[in-house]
Wavefront OBJ file of the C-alpha trace (Angstrom):
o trace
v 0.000 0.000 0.000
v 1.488 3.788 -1.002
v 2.502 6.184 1.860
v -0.270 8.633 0.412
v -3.183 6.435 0.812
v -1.685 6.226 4.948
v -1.707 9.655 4.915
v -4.537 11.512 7.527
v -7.271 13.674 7.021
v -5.031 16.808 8.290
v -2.254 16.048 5.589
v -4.870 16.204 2.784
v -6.886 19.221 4.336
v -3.282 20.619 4.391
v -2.236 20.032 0.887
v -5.610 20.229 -1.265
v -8.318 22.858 -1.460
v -11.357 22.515 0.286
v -13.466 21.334 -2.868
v -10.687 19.127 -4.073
v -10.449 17.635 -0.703
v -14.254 17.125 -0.914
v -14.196 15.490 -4.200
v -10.939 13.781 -3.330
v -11.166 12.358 -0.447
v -14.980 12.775 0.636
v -16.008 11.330 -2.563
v -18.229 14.009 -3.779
v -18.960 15.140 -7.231
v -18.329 18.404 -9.905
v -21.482 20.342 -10.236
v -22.047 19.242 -13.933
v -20.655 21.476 -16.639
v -18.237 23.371 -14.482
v -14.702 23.818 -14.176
v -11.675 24.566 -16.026
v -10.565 21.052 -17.353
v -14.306 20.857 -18.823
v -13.972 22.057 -22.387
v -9.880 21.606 -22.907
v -8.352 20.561 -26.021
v -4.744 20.933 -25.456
v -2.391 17.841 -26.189
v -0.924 16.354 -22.507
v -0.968 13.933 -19.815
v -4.292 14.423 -16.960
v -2.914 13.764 -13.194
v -4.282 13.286 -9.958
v -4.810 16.508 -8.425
v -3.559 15.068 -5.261
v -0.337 13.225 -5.756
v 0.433 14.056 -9.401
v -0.084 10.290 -10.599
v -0.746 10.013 -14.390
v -3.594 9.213 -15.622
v -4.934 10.432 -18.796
v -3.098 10.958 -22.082
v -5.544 13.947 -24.064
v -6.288 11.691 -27.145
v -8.032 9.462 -25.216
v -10.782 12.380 -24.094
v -13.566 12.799 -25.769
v -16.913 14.866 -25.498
v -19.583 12.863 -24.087
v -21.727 15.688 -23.131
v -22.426 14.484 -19.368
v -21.113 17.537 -18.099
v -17.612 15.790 -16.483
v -14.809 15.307 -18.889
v -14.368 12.006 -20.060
v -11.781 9.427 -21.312
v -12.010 6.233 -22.790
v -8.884 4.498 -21.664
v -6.576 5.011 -19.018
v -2.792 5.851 -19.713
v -2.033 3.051 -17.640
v -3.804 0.366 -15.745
v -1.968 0.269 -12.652
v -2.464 3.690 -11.734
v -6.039 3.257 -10.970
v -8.559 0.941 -9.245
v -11.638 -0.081 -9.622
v -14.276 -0.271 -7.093
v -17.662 -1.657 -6.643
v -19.754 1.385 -5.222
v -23.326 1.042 -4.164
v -23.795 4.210 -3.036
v -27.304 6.648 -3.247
v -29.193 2.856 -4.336
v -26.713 2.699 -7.715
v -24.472 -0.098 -9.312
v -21.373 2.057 -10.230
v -17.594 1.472 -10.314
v -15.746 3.885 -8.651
v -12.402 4.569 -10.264
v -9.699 5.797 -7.733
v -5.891 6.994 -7.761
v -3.969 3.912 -7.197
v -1.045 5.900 -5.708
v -2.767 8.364 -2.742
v -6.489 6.323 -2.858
v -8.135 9.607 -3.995
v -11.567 9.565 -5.460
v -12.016 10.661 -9.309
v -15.153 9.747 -10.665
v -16.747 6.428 -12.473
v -16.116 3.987 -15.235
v -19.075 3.226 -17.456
v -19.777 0.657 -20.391
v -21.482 3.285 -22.644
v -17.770 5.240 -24.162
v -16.804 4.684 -28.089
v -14.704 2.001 -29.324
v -12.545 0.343 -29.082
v -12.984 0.068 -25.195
v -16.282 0.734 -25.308
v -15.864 2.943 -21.541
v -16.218 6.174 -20.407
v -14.400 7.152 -17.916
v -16.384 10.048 -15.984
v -13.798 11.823 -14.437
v -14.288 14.865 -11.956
v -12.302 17.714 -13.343
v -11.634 19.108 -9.918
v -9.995 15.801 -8.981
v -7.395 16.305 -12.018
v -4.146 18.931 -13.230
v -3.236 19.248 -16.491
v 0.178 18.826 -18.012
v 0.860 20.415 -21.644
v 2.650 19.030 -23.805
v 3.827 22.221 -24.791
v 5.160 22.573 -21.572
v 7.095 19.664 -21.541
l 1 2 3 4 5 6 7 8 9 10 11 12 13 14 15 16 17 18 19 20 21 22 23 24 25 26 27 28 29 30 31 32 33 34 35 36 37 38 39 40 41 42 43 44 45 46 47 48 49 50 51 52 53 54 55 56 57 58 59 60 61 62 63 64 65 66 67 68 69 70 71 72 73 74 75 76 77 78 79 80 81 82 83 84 85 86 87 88 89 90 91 92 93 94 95 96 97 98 99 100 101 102 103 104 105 106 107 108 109 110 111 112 113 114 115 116 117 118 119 120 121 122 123 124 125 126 127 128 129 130 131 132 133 134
């Protein structure tokens, strides 16, 4: 198990802002349609807003119109998990940083090929690296 996911409350209410700690490590959710990450089209790598994990490379986004940006493949497996979550009276899977255990959003089967997922991704839970700034 990572250091980070060891890590108290005060650590993360130290290092994140209060709405990324509540989306982070509370589990809560983007009001839909907001935020900066929403509607970007720049070429990089998404990370976890907490620990700086990669996650997403930009060609996998794509606009799904749900209001959260979306991705339909990871960058790489083992930097996420996948978790059963029943909450509110739903069947979802959770998808969480594998590195500091932080909450980013949901996995469902409805994204284009060839994965056929969508990975519903709170934008508050994510940075943004440009490539042009690499």
């Amino acid at each position: 198990m990572s250091d980070l996911k060891r890590k108290p409350d005060s650590y993360w209410k130290e290092k994140l802002t209060p709405e990324q700690y509540k989306i982070l490590r509370e589990k809560g959710t983007d009001i839909p349609f907001s935020g900066s990450l929403l509607r970007n089209k720049e070429s990089g790598i998404y990370t976890c807003a907490a620990c700086g994990t990669a996650l997403f490379f930009s060609d996998t986004r794509f606009d799904s119109d749900s209001g959260w940006p979306s991705f339909s493949d990871v960058l790489e497996k083992g930097n996420i998990e996948l978790k059963e979550d029943h909450a509110g009276g739903m069947n979802r899977t959770e998808v969480v940083c594998a590195t500091c255990g932080g909450h980013l959003g949901h996995v469902f089967n409805d994204g284009p090929t060839p994965t056929g997922k969508r990975y519903c991704i709170n934008g508050t839970a994510l940075n943004f690296k440009s490539h042009a700034n690499t």
